[in-house]
VOTOR-620746 format. One record per residue (C-alpha): x, y, z; residue in three letters. Coordinates in nm, 3 decimals. Layout:
% residues N
{{X,Y,Z},"ALA"}
...
//
This chain:
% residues 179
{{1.045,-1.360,-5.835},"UNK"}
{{0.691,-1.331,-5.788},"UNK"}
{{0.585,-1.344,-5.382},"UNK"}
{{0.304,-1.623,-5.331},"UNK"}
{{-0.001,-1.426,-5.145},"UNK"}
{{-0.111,-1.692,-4.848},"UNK"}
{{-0.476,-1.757,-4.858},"UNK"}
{{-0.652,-1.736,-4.515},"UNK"}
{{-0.879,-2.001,-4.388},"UNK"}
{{-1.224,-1.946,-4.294},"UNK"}
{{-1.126,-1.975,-3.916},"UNK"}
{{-0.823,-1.733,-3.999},"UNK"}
{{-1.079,-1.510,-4.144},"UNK"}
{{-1.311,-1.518,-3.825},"UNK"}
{{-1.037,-1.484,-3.594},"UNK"}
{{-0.880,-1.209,-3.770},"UNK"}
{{-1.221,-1.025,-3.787},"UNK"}
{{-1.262,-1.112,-3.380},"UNK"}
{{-0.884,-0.997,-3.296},"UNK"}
{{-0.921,-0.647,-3.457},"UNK"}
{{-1.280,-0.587,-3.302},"UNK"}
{{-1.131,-0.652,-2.925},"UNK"}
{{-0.804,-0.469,-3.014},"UNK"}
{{-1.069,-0.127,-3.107},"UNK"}
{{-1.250,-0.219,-2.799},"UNK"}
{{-0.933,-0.208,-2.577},"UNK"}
{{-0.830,0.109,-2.658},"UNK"}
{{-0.824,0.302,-2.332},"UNK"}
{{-1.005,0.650,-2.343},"UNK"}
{{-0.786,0.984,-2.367},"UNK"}
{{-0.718,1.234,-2.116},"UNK"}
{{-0.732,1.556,-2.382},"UNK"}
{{-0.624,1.812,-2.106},"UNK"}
{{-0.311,1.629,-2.076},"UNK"}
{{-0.303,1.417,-2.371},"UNK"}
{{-0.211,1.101,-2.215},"UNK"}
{{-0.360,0.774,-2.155},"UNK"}
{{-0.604,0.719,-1.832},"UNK"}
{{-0.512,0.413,-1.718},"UNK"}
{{-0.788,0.358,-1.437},"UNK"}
{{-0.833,0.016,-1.258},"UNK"}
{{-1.063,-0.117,-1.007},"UNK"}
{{-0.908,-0.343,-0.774},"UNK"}
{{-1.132,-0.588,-0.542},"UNK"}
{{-0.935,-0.658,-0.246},"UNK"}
{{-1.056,-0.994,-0.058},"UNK"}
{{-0.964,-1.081,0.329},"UNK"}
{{-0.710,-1.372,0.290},"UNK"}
{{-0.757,-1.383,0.677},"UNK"}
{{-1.121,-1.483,0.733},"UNK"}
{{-1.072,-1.882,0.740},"UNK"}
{{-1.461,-1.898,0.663},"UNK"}
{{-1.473,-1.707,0.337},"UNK"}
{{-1.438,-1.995,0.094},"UNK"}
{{-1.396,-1.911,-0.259},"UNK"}
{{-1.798,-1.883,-0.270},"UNK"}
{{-1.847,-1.682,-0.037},"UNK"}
{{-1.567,-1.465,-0.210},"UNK"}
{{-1.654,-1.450,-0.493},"UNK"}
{{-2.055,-1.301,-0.345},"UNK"}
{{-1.812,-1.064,-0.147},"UNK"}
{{-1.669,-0.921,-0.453},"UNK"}
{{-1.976,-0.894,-0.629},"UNK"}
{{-2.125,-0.688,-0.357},"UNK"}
{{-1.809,-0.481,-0.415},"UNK"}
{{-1.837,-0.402,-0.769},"UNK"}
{{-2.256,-0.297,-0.721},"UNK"}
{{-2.162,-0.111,-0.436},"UNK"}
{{-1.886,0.091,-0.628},"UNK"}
{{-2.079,0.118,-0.957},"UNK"}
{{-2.394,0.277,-0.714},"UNK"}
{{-2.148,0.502,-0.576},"UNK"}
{{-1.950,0.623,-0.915},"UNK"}
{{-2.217,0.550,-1.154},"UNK"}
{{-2.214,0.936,-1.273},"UNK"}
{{-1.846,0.987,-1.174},"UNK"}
{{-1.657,1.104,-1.521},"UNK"}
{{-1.343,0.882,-1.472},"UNK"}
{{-1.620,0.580,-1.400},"UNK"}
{{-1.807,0.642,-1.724},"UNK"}
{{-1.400,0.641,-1.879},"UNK"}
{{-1.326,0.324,-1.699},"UNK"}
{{-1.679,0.178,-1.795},"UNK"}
{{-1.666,0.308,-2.126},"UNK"}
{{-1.964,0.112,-2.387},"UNK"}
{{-1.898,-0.207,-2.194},"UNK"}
{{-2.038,-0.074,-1.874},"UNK"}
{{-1.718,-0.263,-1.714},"UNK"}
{{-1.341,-0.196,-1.691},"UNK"}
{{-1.007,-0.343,-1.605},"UNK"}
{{-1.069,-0.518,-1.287},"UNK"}
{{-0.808,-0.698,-1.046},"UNK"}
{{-0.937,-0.947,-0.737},"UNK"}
{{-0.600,-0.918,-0.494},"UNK"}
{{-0.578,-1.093,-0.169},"UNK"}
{{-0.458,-0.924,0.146},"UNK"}
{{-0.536,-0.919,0.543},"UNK"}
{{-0.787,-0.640,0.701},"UNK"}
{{-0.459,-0.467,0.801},"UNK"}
{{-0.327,-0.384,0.439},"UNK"}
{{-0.703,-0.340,0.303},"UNK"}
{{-0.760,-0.081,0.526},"UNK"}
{{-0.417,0.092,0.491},"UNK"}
{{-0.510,0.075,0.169},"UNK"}
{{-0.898,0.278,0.138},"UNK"}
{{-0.785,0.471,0.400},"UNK"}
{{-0.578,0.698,0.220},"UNK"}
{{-0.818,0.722,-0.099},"UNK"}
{{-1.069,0.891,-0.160},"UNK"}
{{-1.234,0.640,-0.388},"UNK"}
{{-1.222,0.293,-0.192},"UNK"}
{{-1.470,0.195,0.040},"UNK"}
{{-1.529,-0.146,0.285},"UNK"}
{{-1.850,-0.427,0.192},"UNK"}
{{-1.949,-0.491,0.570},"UNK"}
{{-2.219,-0.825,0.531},"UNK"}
{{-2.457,-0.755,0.841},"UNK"}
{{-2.531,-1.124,0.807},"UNK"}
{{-2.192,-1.320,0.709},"UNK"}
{{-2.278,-1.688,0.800},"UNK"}
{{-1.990,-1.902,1.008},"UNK"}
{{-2.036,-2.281,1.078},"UNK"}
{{-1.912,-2.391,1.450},"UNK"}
{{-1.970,-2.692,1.555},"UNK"}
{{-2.290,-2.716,1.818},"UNK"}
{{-2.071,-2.776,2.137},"UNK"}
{{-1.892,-2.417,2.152},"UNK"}
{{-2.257,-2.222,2.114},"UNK"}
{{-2.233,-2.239,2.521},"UNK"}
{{-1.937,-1.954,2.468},"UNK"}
{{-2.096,-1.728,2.184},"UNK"}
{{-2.201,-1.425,2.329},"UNK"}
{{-2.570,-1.424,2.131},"UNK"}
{{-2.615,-0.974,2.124},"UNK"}
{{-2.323,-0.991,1.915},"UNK"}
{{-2.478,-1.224,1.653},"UNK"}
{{-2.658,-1.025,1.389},"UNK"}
{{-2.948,-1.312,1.313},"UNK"}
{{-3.071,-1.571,1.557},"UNK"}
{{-2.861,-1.901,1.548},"UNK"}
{{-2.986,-2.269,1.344},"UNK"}
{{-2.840,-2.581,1.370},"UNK"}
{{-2.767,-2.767,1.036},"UNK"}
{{-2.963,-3.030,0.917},"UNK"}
{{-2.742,-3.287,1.098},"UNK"}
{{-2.802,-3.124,1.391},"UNK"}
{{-2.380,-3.139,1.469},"UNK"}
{{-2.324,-2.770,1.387},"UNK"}
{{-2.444,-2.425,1.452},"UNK"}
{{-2.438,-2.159,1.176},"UNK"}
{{-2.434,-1.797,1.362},"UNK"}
{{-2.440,-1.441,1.133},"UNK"}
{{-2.222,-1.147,1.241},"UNK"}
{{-2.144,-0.873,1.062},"UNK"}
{{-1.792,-0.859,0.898},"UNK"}
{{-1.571,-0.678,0.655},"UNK"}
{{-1.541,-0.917,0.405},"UNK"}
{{-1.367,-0.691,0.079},"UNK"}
{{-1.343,-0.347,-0.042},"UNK"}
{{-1.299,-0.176,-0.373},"UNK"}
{{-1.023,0.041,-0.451},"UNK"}
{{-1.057,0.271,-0.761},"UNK"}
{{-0.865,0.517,-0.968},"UNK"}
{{-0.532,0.549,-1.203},"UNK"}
{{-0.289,0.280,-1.157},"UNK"}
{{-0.007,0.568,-1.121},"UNK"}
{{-0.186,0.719,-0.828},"UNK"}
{{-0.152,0.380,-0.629},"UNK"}
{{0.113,0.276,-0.327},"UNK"}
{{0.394,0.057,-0.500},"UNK"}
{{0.325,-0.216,-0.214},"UNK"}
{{-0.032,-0.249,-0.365},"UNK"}
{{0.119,-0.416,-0.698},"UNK"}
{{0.293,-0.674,-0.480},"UNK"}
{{0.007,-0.821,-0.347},"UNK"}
{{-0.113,-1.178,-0.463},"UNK"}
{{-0.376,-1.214,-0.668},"UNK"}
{{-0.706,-1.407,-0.505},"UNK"}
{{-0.725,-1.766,-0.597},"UNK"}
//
């Protein structure tokens, strides 16, 4: 019995052509000293405990995160690995307090905090009576409705945590991701 050879459609065709191109662009880079698989990962870490950083704001705060780690890495070996022809790499956004982000940069090398000297917070216009103004970082304006204050301070917002998944506390992987 003769086997009937399927014909693929023109969007079969396309996709199959798009598939195998992403699956050759995937393929993580080598480690030839120990001939294994470097399996590095950038992980954003966002306060979950600032009630003012809306998912705006957040998502600013982790782009100031990623330029600040590609200035600092840019010639770093494992960066040009994790960066490979893409000039980007796996990246996770996880959400966790100031406590756990800075239990977790502390103990590596490659992590570092985005402190905004100017990170904006709306009160309303009543409490500005009982903000001590030297700690503001910009003077304070009132919103156009004249009912609120916005007032700049400077604040750890996010850091950046980079290196091989492997070399990472277990706790890290239990984190949430930031939605």
């Amino acid at each position: 019995m003769k086997k009937k050879i399927k014909q693929l459609t023109v969007f079969e065709k396309s996709f199959q052509k798009l598939f195998d191109a992403s699956v050759e662009q995937c393929i993580m880079p080598v480690d030839t000293d120990h001939n294994m698989t470097k399996d590095y990962i950038l992980y954003i870490l966002v306060r979950n405990d600032l009630p003012s950083l809306n998912p705006g704001k957040a998502m600013a705060q982790a782009v100031h995160a990623g330029h600040l780690f590609s200035a600092k890495y840019h010639e770093d070996k494992a960066y040009k690995e994790w960066a490979g022809d893409r000039g980007f790499g796996t990246t996770v956004t996880l959400s966790a307090d100031f406590h756990d982000i800075n239990r977790l940069i502390g103990g590596q090398p490659s992590g570092g905090w985005v402190m905004d000297p100017t990170y904006p917070i709306t009160v309303p216009r009543d409490t500005m009576e009982f903000v001590n103004s030297e700690k503001l970082s910009a003077p304070a304006h009132y919103t156009k409705d004249g009912k609120s204050v916005v007032l700049c301070r400077k604040e750890d917002t996010c850091a950046y945590l980079f290196g091989e998944r492997s070399q990472f506390p277990a706790w890290l992987f239990e984190l949430p991701m930031y939605q």
